[in-house]
CHARMM internal coordinates of N, CA and C (Angstrom, degrees):
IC EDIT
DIST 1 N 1 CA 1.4523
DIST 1 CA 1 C 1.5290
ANGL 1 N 1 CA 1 C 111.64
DIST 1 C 2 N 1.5204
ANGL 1 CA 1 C 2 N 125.81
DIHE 1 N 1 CA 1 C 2 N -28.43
DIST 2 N 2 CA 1.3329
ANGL 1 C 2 N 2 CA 120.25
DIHE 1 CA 1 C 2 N 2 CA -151.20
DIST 2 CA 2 C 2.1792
ANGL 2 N 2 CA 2 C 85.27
DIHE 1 C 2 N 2 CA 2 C -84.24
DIST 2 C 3 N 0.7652
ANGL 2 CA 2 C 3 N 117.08
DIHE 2 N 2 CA 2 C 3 N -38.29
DIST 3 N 3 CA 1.4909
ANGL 2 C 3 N 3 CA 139.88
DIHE 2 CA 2 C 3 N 3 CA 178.43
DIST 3 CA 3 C 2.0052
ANGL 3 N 3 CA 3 C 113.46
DIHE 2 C 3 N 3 CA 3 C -56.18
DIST 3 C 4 N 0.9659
ANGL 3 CA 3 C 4 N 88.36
DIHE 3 N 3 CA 3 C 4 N -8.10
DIST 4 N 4 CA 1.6222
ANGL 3 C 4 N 4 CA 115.68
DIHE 3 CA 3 C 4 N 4 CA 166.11
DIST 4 CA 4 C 1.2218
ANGL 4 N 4 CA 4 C 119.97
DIHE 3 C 4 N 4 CA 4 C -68.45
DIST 4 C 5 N 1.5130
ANGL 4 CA 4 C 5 N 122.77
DIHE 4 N 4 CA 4 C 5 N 101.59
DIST 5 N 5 CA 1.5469
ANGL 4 C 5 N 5 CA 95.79
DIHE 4 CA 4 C 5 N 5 CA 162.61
DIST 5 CA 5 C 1.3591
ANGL 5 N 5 CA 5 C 132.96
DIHE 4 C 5 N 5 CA 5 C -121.65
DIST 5 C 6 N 1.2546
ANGL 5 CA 5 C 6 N 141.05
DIHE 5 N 5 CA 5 C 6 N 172.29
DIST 6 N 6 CA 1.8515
ANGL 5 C 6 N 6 CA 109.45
DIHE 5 CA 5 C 6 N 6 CA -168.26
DIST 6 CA 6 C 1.6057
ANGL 6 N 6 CA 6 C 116.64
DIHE 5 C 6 N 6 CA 6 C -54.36
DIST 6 C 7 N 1.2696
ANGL 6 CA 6 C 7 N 109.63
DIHE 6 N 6 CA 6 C 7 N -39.64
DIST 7 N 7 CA 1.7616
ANGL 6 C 7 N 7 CA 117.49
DIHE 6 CA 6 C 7 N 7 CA 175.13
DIST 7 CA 7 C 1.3766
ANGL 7 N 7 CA 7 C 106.36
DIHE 6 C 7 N 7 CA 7 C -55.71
DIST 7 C 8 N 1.3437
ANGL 7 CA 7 C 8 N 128.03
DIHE 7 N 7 CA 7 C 8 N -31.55
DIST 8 N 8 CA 1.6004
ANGL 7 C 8 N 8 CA 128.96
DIHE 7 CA 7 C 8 N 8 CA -165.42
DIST 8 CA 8 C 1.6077
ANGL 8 N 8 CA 8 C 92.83
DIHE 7 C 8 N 8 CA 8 C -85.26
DIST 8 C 9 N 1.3825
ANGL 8 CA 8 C 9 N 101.48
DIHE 8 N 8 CA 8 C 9 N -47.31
DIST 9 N 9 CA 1.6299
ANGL 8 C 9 N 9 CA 101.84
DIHE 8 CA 8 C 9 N 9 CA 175.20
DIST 9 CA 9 C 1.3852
ANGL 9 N 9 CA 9 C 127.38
DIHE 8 C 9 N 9 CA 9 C -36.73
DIST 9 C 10 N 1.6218
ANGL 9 CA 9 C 10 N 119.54
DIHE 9 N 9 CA 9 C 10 N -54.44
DIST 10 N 10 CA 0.9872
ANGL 9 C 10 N 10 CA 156.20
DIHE 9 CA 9 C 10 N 10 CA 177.72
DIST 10 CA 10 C 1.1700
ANGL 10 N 10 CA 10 C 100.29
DIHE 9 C 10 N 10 CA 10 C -21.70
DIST 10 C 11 N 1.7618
ANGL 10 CA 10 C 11 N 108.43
DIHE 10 N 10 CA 10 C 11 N -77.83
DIST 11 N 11 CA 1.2427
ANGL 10 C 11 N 11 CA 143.76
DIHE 10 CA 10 C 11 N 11 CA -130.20
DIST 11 CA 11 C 1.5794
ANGL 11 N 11 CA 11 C 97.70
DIHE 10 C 11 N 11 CA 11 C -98.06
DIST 11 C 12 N 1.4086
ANGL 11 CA 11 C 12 N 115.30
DIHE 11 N 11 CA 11 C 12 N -48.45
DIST 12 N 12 CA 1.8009
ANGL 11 C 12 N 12 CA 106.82
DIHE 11 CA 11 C 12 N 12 CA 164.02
DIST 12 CA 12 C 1.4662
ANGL 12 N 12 CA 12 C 114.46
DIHE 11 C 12 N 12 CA 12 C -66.70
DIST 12 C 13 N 1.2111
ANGL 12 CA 12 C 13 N 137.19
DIHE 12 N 12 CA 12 C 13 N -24.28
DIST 13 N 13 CA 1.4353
ANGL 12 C 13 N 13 CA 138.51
DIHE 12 CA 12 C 13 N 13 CA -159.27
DIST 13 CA 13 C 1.6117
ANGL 13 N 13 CA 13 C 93.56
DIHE 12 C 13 N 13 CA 13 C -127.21
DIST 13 C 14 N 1.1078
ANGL 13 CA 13 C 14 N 114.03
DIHE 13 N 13 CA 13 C 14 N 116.53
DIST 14 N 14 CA 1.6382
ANGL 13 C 14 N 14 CA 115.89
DIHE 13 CA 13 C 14 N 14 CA 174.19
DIST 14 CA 14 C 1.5598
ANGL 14 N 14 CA 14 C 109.45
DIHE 13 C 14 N 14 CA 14 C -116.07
DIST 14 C 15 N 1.1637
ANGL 14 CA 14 C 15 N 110.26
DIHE 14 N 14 CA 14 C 15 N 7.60
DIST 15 N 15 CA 1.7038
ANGL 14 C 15 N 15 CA 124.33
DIHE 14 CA 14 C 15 N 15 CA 169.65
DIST 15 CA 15 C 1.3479
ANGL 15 N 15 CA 15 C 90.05
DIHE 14 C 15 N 15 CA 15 C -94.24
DIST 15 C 16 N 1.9779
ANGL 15 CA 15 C 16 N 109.44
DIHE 15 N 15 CA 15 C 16 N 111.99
DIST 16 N 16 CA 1.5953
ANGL 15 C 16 N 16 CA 108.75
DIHE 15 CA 15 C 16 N 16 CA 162.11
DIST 16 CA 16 C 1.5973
ANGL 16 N 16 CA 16 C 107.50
DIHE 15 C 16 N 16 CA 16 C -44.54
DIST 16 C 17 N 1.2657
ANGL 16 CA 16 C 17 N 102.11
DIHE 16 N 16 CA 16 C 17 N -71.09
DIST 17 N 17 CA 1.6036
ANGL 16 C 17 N 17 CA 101.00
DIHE 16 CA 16 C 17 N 17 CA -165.34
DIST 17 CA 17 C 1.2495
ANGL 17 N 17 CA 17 C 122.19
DIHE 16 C 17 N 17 CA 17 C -43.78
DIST 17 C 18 N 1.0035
ANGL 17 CA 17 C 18 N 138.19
DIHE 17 N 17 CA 17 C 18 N -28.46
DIST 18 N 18 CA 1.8300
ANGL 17 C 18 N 18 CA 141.69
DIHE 17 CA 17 C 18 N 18 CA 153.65
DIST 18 CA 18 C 1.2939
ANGL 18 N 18 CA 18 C 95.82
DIHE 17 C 18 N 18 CA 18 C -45.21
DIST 18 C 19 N 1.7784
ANGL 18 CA 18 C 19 N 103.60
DIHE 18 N 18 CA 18 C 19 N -83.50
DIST 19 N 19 CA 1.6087
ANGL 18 C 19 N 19 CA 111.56
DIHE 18 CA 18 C 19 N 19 CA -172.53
DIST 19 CA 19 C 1.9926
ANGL 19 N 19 CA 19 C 131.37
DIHE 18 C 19 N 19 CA 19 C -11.73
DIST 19 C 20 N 1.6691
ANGL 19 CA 19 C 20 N 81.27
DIHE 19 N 19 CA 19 C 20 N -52.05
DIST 20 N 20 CA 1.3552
ANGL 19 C 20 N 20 CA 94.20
DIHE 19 CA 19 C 20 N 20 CA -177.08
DIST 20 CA 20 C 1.4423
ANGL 20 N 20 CA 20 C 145.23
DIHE 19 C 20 N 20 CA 20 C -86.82
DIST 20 C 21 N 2.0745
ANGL 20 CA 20 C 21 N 81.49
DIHE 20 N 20 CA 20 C 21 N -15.23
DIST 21 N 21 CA 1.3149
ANGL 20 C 21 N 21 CA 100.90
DIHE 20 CA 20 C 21 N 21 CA 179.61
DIST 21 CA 21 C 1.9065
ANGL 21 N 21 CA 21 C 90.89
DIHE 20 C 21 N 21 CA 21 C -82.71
DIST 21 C 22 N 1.3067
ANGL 21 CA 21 C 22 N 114.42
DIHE 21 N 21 CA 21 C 22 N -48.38
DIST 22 N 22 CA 1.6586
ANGL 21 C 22 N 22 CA 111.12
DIHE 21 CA 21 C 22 N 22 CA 176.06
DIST 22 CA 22 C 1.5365
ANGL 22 N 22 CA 22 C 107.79
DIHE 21 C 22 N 22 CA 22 C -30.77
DIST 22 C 23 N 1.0683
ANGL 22 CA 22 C 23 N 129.32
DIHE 22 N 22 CA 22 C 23 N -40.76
DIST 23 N 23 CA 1.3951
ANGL 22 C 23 N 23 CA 130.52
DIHE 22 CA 22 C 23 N 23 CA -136.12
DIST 23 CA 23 C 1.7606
ANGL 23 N 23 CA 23 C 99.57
DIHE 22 C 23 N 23 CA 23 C -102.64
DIST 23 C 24 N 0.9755
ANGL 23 CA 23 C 24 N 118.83
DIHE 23 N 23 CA 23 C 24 N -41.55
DIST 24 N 24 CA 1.5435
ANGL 23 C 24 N 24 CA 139.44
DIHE 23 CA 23 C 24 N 24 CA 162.65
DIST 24 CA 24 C 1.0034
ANGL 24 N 24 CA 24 C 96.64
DIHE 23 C 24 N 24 CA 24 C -54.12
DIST 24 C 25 N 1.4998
ANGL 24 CA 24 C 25 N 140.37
DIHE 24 N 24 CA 24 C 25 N -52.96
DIST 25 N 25 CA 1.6922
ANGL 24 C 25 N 25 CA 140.38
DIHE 24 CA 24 C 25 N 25 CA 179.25
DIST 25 CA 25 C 1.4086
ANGL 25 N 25 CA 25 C 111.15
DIHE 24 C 25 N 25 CA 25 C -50.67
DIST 25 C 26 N 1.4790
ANGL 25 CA 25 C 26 N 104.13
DIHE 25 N 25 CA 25 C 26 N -65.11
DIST 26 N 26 CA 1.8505
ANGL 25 C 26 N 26 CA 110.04
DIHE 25 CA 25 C 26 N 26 CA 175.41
DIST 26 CA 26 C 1.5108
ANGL 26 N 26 CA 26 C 116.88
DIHE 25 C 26 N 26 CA 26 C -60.32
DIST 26 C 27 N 1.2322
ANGL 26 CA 26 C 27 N 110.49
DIHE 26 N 26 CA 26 C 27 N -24.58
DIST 27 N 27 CA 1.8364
ANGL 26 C 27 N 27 CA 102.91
DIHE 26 CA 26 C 27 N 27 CA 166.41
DIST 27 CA 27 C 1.7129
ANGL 27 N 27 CA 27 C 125.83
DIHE 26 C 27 N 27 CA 27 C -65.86
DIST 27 C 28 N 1.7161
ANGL 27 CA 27 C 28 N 83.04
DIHE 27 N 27 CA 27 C 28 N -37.62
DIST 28 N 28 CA 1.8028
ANGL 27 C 28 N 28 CA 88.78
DIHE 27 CA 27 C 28 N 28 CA -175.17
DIST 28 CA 28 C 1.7412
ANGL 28 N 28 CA 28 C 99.75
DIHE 27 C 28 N 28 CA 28 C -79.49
DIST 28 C 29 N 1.1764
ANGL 28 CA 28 C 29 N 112.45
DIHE 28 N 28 CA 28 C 29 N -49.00
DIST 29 N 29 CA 1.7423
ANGL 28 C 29 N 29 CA 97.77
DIHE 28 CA 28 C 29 N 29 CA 163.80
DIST 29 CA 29 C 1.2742
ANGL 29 N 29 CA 29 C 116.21
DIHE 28 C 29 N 29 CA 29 C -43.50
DIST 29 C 30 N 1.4279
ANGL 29 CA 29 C 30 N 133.10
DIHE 29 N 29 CA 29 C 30 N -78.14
DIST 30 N 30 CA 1.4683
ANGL 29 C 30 N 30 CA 121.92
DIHE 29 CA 29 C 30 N 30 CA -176.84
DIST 30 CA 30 C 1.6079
ANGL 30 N 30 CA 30 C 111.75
DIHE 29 C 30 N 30 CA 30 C -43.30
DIST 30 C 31 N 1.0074
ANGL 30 CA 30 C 31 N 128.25
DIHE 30 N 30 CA 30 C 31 N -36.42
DIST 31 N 31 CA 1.6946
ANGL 30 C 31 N 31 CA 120.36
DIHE 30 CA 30 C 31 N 31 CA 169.39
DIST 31 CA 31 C 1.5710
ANGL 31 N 31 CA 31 C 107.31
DIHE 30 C 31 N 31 CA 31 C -76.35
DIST 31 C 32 N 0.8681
ANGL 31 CA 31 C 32 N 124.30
DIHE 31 N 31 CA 31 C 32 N -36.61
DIST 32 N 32 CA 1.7511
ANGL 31 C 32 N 32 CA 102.89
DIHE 31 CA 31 C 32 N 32 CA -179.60
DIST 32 CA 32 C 1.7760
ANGL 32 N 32 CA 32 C 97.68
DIHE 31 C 32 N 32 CA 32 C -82.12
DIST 32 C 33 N 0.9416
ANGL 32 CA 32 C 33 N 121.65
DIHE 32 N 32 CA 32 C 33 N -9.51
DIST 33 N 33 CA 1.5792
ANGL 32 C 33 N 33 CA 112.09
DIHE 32 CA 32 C 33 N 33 CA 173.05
DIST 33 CA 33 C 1.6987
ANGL 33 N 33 CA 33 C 117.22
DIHE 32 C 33 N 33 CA 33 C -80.01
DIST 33 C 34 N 1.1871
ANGL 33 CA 33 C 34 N 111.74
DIHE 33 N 33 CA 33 C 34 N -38.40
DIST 34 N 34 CA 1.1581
ANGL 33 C 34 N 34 CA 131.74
DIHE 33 CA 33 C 34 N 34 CA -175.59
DIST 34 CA 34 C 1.8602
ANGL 34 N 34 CA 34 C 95.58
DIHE 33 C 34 N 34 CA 34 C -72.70
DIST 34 C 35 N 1.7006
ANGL 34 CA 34 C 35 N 118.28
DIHE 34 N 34 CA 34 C 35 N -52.31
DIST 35 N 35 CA 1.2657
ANGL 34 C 35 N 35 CA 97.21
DIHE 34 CA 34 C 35 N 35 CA 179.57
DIST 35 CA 35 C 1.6619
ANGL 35 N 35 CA 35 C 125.53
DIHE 34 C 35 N 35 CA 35 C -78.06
DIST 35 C 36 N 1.5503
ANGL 35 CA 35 C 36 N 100.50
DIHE 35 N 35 CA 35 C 36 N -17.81
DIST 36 N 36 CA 1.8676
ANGL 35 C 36 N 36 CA 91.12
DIHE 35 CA 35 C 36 N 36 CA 166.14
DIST 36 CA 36 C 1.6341
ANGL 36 N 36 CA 36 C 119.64
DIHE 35 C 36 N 36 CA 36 C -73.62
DIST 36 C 37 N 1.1080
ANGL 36 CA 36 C 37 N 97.33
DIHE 36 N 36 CA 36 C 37 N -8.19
DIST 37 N 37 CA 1.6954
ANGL 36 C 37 N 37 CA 105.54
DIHE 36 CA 36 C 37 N 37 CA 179.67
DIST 37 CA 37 C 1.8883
ANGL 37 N 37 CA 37 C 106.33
DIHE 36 C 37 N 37 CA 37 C -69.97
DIST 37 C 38 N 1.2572
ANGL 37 CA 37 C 38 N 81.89
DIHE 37 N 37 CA 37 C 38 N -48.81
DIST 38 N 38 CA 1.7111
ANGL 37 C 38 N 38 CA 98.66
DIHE 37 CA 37 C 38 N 38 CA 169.74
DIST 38 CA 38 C 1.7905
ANGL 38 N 38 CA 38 C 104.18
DIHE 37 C 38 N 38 CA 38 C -50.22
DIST 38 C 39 N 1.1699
ANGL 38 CA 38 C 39 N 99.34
DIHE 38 N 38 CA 38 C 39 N -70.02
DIST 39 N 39 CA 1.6059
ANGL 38 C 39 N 39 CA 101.24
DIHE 38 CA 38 C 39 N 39 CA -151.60
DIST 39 CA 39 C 1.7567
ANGL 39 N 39 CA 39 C 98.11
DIHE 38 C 39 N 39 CA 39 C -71.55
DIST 39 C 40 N 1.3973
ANGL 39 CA 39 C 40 N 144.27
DIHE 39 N 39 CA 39 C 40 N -21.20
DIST 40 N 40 CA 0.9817
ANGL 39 C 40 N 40 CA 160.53
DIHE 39 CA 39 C 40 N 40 CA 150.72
DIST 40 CA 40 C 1.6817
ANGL 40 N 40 CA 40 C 104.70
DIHE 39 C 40 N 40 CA 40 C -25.98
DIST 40 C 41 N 1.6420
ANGL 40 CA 40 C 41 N 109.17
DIHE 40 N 40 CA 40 C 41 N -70.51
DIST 41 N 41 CA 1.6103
ANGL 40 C 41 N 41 CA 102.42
DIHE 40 CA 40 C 41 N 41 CA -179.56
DIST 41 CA 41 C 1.1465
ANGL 41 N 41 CA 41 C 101.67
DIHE 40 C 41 N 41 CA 41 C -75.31
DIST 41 C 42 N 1.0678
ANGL 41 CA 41 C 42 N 139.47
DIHE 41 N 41 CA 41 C 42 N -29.01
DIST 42 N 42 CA 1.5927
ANGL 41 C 42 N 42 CA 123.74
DIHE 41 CA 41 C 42 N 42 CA 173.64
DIST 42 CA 42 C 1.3556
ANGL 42 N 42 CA 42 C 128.42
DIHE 41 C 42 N 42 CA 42 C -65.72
DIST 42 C 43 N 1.4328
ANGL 42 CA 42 C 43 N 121.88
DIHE 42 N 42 CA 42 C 43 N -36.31
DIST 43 N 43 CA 1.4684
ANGL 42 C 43 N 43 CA 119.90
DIHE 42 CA 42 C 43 N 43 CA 140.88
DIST 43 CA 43 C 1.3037
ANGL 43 N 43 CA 43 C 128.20
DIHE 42 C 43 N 43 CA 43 C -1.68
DIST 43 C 44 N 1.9343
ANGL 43 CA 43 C 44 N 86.53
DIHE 43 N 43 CA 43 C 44 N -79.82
DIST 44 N 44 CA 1.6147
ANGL 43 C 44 N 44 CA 123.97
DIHE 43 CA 43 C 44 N 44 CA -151.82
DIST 44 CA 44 C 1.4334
ANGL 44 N 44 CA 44 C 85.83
DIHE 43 C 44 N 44 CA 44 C -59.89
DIST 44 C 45 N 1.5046
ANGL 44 CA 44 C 45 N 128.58
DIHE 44 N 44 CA 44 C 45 N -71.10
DIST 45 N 45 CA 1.3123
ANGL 44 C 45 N 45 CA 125.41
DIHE 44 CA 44 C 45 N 45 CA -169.17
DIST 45 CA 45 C 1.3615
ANGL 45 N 45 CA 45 C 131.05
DIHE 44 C 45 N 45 CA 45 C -33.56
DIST 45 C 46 N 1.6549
ANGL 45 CA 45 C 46 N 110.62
DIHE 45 N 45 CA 45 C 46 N -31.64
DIST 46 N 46 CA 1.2701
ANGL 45 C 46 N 46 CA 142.25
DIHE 45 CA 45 C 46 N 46 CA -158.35
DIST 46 CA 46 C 2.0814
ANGL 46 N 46 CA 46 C 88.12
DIHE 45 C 46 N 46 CA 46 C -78.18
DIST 46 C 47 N 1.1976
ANGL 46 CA 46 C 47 N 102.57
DIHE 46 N 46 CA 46 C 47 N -62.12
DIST 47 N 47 CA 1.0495
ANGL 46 C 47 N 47 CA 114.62
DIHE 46 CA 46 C 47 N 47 CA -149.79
DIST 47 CA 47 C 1.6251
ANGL 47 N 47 CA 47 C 114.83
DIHE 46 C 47 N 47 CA 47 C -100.17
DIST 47 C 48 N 1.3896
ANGL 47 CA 47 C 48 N 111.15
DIHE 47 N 47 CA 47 C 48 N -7.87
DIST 48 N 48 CA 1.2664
ANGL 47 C 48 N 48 CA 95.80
DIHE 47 CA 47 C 48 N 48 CA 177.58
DIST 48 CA 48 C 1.6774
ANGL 48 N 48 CA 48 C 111.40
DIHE 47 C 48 N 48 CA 48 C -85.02
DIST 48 C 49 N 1.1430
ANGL 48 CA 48 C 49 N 158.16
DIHE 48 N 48 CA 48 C 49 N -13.93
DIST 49 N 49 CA 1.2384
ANGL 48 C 49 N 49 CA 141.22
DIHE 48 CA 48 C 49 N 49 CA 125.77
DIST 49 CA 49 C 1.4659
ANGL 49 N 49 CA 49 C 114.12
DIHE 48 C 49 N 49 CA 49 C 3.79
DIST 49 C 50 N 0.8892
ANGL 49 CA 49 C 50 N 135.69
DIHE 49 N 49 CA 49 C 50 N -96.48
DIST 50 N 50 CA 1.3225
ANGL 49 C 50 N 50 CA 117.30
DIHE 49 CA 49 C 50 N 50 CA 159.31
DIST 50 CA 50 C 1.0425
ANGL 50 N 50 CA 50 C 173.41
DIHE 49 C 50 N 50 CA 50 C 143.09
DIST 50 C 51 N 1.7441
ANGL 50 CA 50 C 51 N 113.91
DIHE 50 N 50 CA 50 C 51 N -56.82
DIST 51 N 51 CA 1.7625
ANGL 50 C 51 N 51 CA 108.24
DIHE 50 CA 50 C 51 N 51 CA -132.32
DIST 51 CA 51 C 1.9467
ANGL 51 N 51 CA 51 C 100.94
DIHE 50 C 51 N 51 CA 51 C -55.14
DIST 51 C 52 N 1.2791
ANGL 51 CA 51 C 52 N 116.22
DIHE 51 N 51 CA 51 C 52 N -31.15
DIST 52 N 52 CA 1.6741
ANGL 51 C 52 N 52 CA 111.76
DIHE 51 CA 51 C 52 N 52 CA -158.67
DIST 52 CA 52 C 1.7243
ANGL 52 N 52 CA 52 C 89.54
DIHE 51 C 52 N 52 CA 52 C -83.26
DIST 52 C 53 N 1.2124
ANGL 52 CA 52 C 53 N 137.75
DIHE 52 N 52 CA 52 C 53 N 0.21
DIST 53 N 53 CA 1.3706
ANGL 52 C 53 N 53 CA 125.24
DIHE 52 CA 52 C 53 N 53 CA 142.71
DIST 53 CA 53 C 1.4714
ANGL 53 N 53 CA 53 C 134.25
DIHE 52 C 53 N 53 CA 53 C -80.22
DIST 53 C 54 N 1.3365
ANGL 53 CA 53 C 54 N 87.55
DIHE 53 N 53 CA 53 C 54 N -20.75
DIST 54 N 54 CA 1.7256
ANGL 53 C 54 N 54 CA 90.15
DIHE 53 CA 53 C 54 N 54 CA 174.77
DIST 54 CA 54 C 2.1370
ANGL 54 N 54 CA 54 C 109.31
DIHE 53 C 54 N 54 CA 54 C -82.49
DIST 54 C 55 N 0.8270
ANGL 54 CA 54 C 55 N 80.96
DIHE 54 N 54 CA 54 C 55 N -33.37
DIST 55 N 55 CA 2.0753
ANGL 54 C 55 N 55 CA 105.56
DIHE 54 CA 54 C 55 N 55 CA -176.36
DIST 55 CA 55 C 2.0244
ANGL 55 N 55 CA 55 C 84.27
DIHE 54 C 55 N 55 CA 55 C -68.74
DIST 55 C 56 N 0.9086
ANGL 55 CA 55 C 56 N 133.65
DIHE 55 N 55 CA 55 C 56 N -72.10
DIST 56 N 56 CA 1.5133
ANGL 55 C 56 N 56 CA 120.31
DIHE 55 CA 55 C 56 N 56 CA 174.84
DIST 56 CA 56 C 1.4282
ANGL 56 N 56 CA 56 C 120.68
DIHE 55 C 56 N 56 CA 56 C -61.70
DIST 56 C 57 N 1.0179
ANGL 56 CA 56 C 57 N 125.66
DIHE 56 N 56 CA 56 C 57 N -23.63
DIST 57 N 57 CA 1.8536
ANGL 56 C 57 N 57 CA 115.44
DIHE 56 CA 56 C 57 N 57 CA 168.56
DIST 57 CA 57 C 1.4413
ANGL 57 N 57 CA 57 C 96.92
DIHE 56 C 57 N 57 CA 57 C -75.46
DIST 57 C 58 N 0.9066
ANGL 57 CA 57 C 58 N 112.33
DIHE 57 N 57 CA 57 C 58 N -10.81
DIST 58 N 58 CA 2.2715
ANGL 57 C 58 N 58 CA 97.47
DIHE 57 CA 57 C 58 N 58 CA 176.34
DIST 58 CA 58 C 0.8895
ANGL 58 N 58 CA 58 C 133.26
DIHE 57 C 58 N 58 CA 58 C -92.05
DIST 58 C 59 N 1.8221
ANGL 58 CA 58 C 59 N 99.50
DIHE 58 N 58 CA 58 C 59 N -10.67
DIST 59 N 59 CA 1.4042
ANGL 58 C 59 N 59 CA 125.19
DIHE 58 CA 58 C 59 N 59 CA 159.76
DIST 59 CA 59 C 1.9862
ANGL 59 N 59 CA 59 C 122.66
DIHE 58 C 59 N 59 CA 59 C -32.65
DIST 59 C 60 N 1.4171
ANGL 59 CA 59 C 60 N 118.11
DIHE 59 N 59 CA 59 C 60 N 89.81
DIST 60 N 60 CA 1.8649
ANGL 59 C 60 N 60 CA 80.73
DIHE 59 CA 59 C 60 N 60 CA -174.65
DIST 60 CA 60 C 1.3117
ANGL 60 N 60 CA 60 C 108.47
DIHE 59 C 60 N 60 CA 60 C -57.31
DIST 60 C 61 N 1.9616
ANGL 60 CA 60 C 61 N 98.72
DIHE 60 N 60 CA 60 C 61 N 151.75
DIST 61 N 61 CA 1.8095
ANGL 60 C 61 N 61 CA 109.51
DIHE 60 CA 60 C 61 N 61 CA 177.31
DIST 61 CA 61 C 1.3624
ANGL 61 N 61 CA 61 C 108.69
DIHE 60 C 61 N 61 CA 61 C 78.88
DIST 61 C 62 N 1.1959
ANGL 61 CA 61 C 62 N 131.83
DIHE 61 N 61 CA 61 C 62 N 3.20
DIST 62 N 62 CA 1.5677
ANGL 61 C 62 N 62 CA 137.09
DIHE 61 CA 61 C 62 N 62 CA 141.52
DIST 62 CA 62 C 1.0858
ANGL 62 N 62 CA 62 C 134.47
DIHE 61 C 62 N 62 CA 62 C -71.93
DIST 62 C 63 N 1.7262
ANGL 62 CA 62 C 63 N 104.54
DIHE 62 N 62 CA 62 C 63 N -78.34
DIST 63 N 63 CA 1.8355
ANGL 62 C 63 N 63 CA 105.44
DIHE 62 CA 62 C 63 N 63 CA 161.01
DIST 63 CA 63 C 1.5417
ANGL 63 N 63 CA 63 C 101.60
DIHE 62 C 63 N 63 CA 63 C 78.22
DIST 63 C 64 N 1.3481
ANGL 63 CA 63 C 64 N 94.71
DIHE 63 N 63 CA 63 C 64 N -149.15
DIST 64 N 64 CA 1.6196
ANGL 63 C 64 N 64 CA 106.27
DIHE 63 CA 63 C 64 N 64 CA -167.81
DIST 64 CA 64 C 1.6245
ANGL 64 N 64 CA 64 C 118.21
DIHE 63 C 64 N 64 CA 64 C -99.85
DIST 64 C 65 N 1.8329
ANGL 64 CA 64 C 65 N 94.01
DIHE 64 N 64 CA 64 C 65 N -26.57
DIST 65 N 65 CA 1.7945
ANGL 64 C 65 N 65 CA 102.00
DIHE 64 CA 64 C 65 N 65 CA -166.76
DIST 65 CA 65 C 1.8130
ANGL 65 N 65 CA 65 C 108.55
DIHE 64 C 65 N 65 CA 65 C -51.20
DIST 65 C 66 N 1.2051
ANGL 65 CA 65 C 66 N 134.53
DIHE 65 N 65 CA 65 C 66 N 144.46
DIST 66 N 66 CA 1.4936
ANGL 65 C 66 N 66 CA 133.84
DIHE 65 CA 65 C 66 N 66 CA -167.50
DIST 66 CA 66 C 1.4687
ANGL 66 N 66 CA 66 C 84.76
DIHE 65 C 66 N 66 CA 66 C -119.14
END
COOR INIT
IC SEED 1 N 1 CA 1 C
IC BUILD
């Protein structure tokens, strides 16, 4: 889906009403992506101070994702 774009939309879906409802889908994804991206560094900032955040990113298969 992220690989979607409204023109690609277009062009597989030739029913507006699909089309558009698709296309309304990939906007509200790109906006809720864009706002966990947000709230993600704001977290991180919050929380890397620390030590029991640093002791879970060393976790393997943890990492950084919140």
């Amino acid at each position: 889906m992220k690989k979607l774009t409204p023109e690609l939309v277009e062009q597989l879906l030739p029913n507006q009403n699909i089309s558009l409802a698709v296309k309304s889908n990939l906007m509200v994804m790109e906006t809720l992506s864009e706002a966990i991206g947000k709230i993600e560094k704001t977290v991180e900032t919050q929380v890397r101070p620390y030590s029991e955040y640093q002791s879970l990113t060393d976790v393997s298969g943890i990492g950084t994702v919140l």
